[in-house]
C-alpha positions, 0 to 999 in steps of 0.5 A: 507321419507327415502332418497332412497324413495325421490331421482331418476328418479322421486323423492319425489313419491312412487307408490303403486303397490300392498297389502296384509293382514297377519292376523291383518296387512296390508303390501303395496307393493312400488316403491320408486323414480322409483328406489327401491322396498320396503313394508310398514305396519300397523296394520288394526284397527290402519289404520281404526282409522285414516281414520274414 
């Protein structure tokens, strides 16, 4: 939703491209807009509760 994440070559899509996990986080990996490279994070359990 940021704005370098919603404005390029192809806006409003980001594309995963790969994830981690660093104790209770899991850290994805993103192109944002076919320009930028960015990481987002959530804490596992938290991500589980919303997808259970």
């Amino acid at each position: 939703e940021m704005s370098y994440e919603r404005y390029g070559d192809v806006p409003n899509v980001v594309f995963p491209t790969g994830a981690i996990t660093i104790g209770e986080k899991l850290l994805v990996f993103y192109g944002g807009a076919d320009k930028v490279c960015c990481m987002a994070y959530a804490r596992i359990d938290e991500l589980l509760s919303h997808l259970l």
